[in-house]
C-alpha positions as CSV (number, residue, x, y, z in Angstrom):
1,X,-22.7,-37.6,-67.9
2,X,-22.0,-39.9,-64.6
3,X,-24.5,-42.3,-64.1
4,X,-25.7,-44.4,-61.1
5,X,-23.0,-46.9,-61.3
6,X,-20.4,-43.9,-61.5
7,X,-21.7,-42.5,-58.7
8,X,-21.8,-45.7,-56.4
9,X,-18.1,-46.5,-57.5
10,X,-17.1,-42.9,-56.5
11,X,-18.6,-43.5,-52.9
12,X,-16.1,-45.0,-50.3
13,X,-16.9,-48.1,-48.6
14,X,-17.9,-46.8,-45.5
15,X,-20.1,-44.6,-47.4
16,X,-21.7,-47.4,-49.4
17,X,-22.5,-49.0,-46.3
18,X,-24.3,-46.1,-45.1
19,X,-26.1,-45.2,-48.3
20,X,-27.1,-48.8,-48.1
21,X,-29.0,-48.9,-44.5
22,X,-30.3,-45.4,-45.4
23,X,-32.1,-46.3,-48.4
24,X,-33.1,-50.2,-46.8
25,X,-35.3,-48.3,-43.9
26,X,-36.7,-45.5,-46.8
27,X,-37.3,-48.8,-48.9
28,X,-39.4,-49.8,-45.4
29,X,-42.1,-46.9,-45.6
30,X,-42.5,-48.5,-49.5
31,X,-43.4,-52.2,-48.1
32,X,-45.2,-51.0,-45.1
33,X,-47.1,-49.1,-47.6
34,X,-47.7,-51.9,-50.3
35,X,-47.8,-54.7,-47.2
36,X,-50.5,-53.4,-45.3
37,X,-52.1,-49.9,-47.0
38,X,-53.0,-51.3,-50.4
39,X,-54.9,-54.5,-48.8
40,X,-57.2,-51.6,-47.1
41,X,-57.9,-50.3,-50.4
42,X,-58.9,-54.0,-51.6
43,X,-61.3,-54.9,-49.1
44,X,-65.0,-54.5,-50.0
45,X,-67.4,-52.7,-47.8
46,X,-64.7,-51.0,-45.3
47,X,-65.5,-47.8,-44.4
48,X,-63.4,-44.8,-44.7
49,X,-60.8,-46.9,-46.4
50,X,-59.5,-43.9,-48.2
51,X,-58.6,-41.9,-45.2
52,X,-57.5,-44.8,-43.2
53,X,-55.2,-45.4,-46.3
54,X,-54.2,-41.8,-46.3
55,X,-53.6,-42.2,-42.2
56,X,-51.3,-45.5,-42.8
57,X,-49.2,-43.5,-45.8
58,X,-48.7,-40.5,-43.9
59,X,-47.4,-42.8,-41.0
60,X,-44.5,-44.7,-43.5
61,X,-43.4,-41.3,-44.6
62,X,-43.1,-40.4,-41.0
63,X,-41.1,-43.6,-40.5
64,X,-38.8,-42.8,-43.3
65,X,-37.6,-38.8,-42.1
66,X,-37.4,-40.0,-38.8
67,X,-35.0,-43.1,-39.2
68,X,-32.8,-40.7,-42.0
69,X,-33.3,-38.0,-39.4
70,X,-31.9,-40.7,-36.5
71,X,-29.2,-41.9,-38.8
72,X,-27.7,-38.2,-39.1
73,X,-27.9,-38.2,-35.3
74,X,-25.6,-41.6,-35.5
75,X,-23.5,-40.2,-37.8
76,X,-23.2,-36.8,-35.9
77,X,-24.5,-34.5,-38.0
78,X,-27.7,-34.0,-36.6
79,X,-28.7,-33.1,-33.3
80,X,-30.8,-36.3,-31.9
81,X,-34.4,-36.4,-33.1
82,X,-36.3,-36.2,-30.1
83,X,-39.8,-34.5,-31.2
84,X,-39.9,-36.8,-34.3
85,X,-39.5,-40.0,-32.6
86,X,-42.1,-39.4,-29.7
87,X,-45.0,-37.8,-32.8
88,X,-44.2,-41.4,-34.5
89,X,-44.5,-43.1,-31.2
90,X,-47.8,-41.2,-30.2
91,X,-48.8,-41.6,-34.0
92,X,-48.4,-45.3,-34.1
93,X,-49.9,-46.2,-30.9
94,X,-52.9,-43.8,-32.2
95,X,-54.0,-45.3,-35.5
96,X,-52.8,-49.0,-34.3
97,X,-55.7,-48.3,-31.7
98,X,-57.8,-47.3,-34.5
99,X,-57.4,-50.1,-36.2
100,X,-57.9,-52.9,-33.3
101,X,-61.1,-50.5,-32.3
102,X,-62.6,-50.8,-35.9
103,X,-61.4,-54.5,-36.4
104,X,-63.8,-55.3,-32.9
105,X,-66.6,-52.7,-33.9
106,X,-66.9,-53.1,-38.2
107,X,-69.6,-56.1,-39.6
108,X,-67.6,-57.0,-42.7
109,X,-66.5,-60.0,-41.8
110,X,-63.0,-62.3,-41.3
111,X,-61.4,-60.6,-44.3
112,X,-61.9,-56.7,-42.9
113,X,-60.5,-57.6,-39.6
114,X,-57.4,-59.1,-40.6
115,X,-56.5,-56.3,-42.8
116,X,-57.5,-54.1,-39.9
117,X,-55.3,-56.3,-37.4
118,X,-52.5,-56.8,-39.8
119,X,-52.2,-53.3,-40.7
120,X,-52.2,-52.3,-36.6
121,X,-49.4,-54.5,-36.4
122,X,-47.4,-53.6,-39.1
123,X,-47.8,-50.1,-38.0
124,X,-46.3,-50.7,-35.2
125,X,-43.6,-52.7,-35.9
126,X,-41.9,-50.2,-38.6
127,X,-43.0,-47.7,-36.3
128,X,-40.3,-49.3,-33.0
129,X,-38.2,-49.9,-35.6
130,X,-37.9,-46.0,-37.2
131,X,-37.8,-45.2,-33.2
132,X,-35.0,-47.5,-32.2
133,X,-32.4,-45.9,-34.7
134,X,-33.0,-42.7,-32.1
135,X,-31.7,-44.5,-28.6
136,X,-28.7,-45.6,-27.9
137,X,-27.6,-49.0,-25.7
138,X,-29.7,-52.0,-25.4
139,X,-32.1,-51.8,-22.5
140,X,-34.0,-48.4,-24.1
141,X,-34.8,-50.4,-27.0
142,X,-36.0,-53.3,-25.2
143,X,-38.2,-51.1,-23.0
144,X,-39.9,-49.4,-25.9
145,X,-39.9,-53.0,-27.5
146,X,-41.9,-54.4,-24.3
147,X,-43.8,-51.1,-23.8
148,X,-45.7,-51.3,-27.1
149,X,-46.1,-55.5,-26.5
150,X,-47.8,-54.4,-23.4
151,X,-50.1,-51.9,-24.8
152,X,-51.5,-54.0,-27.8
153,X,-52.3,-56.5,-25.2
154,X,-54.0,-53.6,-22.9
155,X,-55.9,-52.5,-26.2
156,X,-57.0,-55.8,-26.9
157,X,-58.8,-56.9,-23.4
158,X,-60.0,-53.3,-23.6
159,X,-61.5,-54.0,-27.0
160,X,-63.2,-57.0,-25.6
161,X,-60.2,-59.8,-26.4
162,X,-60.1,-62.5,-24.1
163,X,-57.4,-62.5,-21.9
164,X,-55.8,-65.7,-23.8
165,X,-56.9,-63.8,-27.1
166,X,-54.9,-60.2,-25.9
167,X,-52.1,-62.7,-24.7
168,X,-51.3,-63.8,-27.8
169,X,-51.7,-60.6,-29.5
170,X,-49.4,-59.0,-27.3
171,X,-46.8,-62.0,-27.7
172,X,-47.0,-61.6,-31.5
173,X,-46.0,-57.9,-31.2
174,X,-43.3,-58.8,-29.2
175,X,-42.0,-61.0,-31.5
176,X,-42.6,-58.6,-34.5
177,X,-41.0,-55.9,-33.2
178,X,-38.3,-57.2,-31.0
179,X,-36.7,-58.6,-34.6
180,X,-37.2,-55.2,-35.9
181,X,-35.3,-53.6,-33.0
182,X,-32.8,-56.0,-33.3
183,X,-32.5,-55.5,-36.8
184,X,-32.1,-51.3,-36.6
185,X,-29.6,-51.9,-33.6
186,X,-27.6,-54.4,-35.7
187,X,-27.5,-51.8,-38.5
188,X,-26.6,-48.6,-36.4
189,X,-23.4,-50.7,-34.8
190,X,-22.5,-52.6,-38.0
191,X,-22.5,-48.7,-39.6
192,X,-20.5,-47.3,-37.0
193,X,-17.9,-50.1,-36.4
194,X,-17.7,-50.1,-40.6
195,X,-16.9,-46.0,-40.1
196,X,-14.9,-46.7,-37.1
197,X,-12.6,-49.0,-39.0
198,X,-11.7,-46.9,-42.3
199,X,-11.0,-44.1,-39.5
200,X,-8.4,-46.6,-38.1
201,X,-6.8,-47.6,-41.0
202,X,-6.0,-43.8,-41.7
203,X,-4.6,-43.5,-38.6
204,X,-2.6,-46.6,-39.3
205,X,-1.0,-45.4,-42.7
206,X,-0.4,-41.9,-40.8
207,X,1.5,-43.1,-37.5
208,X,3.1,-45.6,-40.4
209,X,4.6,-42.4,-42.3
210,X,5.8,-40.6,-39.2
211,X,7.2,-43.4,-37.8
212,X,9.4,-43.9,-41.2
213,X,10.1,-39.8,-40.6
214,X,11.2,-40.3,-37.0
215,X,13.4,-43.0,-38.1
216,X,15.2,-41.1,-41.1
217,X,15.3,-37.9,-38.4
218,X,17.2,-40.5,-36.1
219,X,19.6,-41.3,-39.0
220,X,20.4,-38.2,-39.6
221,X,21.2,-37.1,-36.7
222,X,23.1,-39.8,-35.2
223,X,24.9,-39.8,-38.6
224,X,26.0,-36.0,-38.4
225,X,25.1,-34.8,-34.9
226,X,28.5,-35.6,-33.5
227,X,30.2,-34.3,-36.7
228,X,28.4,-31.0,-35.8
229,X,29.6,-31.0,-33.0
230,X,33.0,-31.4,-33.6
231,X,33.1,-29.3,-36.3
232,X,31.5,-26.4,-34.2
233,X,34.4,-27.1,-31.7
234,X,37.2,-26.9,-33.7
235,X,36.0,-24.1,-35.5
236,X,35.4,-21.5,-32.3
237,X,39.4,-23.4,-31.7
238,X,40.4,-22.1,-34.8
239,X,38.8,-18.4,-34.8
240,X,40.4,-17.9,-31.2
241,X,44.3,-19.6,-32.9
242,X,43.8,-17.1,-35.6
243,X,42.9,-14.0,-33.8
244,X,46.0,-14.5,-31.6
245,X,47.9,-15.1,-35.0
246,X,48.9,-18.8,-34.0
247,X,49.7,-21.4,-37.5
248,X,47.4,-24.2,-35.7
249,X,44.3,-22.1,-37.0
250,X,44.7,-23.5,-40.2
251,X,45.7,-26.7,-39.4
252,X,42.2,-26.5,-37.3
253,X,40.2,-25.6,-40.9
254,X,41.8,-28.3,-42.7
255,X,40.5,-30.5,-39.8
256,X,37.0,-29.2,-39.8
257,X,36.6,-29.1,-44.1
258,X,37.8,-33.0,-43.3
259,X,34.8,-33.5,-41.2
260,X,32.6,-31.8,-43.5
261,X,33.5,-33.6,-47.0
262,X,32.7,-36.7,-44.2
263,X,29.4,-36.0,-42.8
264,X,28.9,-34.8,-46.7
265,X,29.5,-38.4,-47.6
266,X,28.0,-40.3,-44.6
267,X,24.8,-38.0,-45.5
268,X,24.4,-39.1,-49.0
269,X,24.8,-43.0,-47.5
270,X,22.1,-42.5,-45.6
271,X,19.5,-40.9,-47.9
272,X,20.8,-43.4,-51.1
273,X,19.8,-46.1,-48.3
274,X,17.1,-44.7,-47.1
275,X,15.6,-44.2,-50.9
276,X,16.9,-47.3,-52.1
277,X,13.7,-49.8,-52.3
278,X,14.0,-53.7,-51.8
279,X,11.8,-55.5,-54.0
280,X,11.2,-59.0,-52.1
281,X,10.1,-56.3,-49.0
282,X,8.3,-54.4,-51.5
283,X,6.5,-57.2,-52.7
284,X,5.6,-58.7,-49.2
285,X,4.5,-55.6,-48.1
286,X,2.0,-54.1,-51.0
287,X,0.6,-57.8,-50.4
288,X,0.3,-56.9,-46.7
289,X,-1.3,-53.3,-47.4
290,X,-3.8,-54.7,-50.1
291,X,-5.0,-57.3,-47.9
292,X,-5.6,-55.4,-44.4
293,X,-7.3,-52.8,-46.7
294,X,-9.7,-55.6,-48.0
295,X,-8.6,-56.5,-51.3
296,X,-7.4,-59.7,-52.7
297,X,-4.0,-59.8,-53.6
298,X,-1.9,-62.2,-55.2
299,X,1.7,-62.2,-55.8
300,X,3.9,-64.1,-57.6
301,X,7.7,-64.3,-58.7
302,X,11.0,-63.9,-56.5
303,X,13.1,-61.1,-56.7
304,X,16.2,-63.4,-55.1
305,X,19.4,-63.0,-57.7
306,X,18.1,-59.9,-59.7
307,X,20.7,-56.9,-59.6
308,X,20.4,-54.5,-56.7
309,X,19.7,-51.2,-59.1
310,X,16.9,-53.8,-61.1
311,X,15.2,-54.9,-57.5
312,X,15.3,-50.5,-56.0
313,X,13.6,-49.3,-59.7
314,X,11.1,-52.1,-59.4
315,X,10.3,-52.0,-56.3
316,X,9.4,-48.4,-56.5
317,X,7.2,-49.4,-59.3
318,X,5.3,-51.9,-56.3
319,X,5.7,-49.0,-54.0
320,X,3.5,-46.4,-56.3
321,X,1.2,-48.6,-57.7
322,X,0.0,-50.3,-54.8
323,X,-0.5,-46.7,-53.8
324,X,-2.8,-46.0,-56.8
325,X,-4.3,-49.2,-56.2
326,X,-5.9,-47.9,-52.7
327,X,-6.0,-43.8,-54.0
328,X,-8.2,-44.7,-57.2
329,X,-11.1,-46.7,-57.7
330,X,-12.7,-49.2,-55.7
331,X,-10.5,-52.5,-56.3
332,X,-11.7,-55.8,-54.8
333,X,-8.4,-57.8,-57.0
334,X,-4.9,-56.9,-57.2
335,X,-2.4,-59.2,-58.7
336,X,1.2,-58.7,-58.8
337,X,3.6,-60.5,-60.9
338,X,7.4,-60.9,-61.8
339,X,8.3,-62.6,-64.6
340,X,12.1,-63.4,-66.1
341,X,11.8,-64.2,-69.9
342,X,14.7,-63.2,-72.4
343,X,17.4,-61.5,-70.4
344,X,14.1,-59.4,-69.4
345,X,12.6,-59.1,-66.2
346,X,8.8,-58.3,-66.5
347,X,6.6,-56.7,-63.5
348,X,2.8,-56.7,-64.0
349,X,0.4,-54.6,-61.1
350,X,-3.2,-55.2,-62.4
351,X,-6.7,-54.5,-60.5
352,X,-10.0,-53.9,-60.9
353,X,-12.5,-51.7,-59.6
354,X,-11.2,-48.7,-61.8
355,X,-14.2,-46.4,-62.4
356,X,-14.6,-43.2,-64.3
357,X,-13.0,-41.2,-61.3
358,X,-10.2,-43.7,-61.4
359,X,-9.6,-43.7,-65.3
360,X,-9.3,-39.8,-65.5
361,X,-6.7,-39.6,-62.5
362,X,-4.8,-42.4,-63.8
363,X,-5.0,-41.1,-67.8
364,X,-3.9,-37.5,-66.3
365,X,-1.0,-39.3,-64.3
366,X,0.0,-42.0,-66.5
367,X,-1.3,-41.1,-69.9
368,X,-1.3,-43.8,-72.5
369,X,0.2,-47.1,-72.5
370,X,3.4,-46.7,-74.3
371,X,3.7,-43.2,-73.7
372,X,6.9,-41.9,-71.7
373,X,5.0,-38.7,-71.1
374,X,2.4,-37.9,-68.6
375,X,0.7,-35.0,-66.8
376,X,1.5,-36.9,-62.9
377,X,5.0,-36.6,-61.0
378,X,4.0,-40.5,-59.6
379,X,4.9,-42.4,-62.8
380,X,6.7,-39.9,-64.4
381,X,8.5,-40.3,-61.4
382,X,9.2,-43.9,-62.1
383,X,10.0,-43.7,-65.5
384,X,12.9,-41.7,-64.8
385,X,14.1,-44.2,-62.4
386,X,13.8,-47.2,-64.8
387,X,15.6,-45.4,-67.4
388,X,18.4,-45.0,-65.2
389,X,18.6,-49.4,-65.6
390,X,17.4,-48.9,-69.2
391,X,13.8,-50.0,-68.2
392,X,10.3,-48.8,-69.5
393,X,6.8,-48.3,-67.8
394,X,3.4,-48.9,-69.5
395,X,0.0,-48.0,-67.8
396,X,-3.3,-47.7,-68.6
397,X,-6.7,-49.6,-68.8
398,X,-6.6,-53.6,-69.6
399,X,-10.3,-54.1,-70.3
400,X,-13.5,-52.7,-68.3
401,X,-12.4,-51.8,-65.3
402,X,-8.9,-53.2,-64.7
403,X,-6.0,-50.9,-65.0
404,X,-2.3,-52.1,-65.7
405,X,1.2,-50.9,-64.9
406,X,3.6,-53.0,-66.8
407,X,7.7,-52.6,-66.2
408,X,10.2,-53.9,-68.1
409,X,13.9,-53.9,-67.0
410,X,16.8,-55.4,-69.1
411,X,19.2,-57.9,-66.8
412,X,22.8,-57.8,-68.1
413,X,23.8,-61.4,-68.8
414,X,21.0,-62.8,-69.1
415,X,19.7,-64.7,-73.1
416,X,18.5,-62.1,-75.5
417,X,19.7,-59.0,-73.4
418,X,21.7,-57.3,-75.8
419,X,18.5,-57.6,-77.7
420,X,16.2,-55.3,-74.8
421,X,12.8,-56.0,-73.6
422,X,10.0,-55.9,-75.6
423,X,5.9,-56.4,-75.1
424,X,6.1,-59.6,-76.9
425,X,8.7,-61.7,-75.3
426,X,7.9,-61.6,-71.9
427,X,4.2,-63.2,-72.4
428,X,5.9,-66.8,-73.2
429,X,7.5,-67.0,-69.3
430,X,4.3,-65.6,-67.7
431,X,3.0,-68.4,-66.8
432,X,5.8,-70.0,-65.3
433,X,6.7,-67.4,-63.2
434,X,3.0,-67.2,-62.0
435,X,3.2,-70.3,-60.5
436,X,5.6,-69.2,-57.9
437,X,4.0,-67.7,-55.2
438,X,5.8,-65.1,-53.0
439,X,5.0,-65.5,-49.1
């Protein structure tokens, strides 16, 4: 059964981000309830503490629906709540007056009137704060902020404050719920520019693939378009010849199957280069994609003097496993590192951050470490290609959390290559290749 941490792991980080504010202002109505209703409650002789209580609770729940209510209106799934925030605006200014009048008018003494004065400003500030998550730009929030600083002043001289008294009060308000503003306008732009960002990197990766498709469609064509051409020419040459029995027609066919076997050849050049992976680009560039989609990656080894079939079938393994790397889980740590020990050459891609959701997509695709099987075309993919170099793939989970693709590729001439790779002779060069950083 998934449990909390299984579900948080599962969330994006956009998403986490919003689940985070969403829960910090429903975690507000809790304070604002312990804060100022339960001191009510404790203070002897007040009257009608148990409604006024019942008033101040009613009032945080009201907070809570109306910032979640305001945050689906950020998010634009909600049409703006417009009725909510002026009953919490009319509902805080209404029992903060209550409670100024019955701090000036109650007998029971210093401790009754702060409770009643604190609780009138708390009410208010969680109030402009629920409110401010409902406008948008800068100067409606500081007019509501200023609004409500001018009317606790105006409640105060009417409630018999001195001026210096209603001053102050009205400053303190101010203060109080100008930082609360601030604080819900900080969180609606950090939430949307959070949003705003993973939407960008999407549309990075996309243009990123169909830019790579408009350049293998220019290839192509300027690889065979003339050919076509030609050949299309030469065989409208060669229909007209034979119909008018001339010996050229077939001397026009032999032409045109010439051109053919050709852009036959010059085809397969362009799609063996165009599949054909470098692994010193590979490498610099999973580092590249790991790191502008905020995770720490480290890689180390050179690819320089390794064999040209070794460096495509390796870096194929980069290619898919950096891919994994941002498809499953939620990694914060990717390392990547090629080791030469024994006539072997050794590729490690580890990370953490693999969750429940991660571990059953990458069983189901890479199925257990050793295994040449499994029910994915991504690795089985790759194994296919290493065993075309006589190489072997390993993949699964290293420990709680951290998922490992190991590669192994025998290098012709190198010490102990006759003898093949195995799992135990690459772990004495490991950590001298380590030490060489790439880029």
């Amino acid at each position: 059964m998934a449990g909390p941490r299984t579900w948080w792991r599962g969330k994006s980080t956009p998403a986490k981000v919003e689940t985070y504010t969403r829960w910090s202002f429903h975690f507000f109505a809790v304070i604002q309830v312990g804060l100022f209703g339960l001191p009510l409650l404790a203070v002897p002789g007040m009257p009608a503490r148990g409604g006024l209580f019942a008033l101040l609770f009613s009032h945080a729940v009201l907070c809570a629906v109306t910032g979640s209510r305001a945050l689906d209106w950020v998010r634009g799934s909600r049409e703006r709540p417009v009725r909510l925030m002026w009953a919490l605006g009319a509902a805080s200014a209404l029992l903060a007056a209550l409670c100024f009048a019955l701090a000036r008018q109650v007998t029971g003494g210093e401790d009754t009137e702060t409770a009643l004065g604190t609780a009138a400003g708390g009410v208010l500030v969680f109030g402009v704060g629920a409110m401010t998550l409902g406008v948008r730009g800068r100067r409606p929030a500081a007019l509501l902020v200023l609004g409500f600083s001018a009317g606790v002043a105006a409640v105060s001289l009417v409630c018999g404050a001195s001026p210096t008294g209603a001053l102050a009060a009205g400053l303190a308000i101010l203060a109080a719920t100008g930082f609360f503003a601030f604080t819900s306008v900080f969180s609606v732009w950090l939430l949307n520019a959070v949003w705003e960002l993973d939407a960008a990197r999407e549309t990075r990766a996309r243009l990123a693939v169909a830019e790579e498709r408009l350049r293998f469609g220019r290839d192509l064509h300027d690889v065979i378009g003339r050919n076509l051409a030609v050949i299309a020419l030469k065989s409208e040459l060669a229909v007209q010849l034979a119909r008018r029995g001339r010996e050229e027609a077939v001397a026009q066919m032999v032409e045109v199957q010439r051109i053919a076997a050709e852009s036959q050849r010059e085809v397969r050049d362009v799609v063996r280069g165009y599949r054909e992976a470098d692994l010193g680009v590979e490498l610099l560039g999973a580092q590249g994609v790991l790191k502008a989609a905020g995770i720490d990656c480290e890689v180390t080894g050179v690819a320089a003097g390794l064999p040209g079939e070794v460096q495509s079938a390796l870096g194929w393994v980069v290619r898919e496993a950096t891919t994994n790397v941002l498809r499953h889980g939620d990694a914060r740590r990717c390392s990547v590192g090629l080791v030469m020990s024994e006539g072997c050459v050794v590729l490690t891609v580890e990370n953490d951050g693999a969750g429940v959701g991660a571990s059953e997509a990458g069983a189901s695709e890479a199925g257990a470490p050793g295994r040449t099987g499994g029910g994915g075309s991504g690795l089985a993919g790759l194994r296919e290609r290493l065993r075309a170099v006589d190489g072997t793939l390993e993949a699964g989970f290293a420990g709680d959390g951290v998922f490992r693709v190991v590669a192994r590729v025998p290098v012709a001439g190198g010490p102990g290559a006759e003898e093949g790779c195995s799992a135990d002779g690459d772990e004495a060069g490991s950590e001298a290749g380590r030490r060489e950083v790439v880029g």
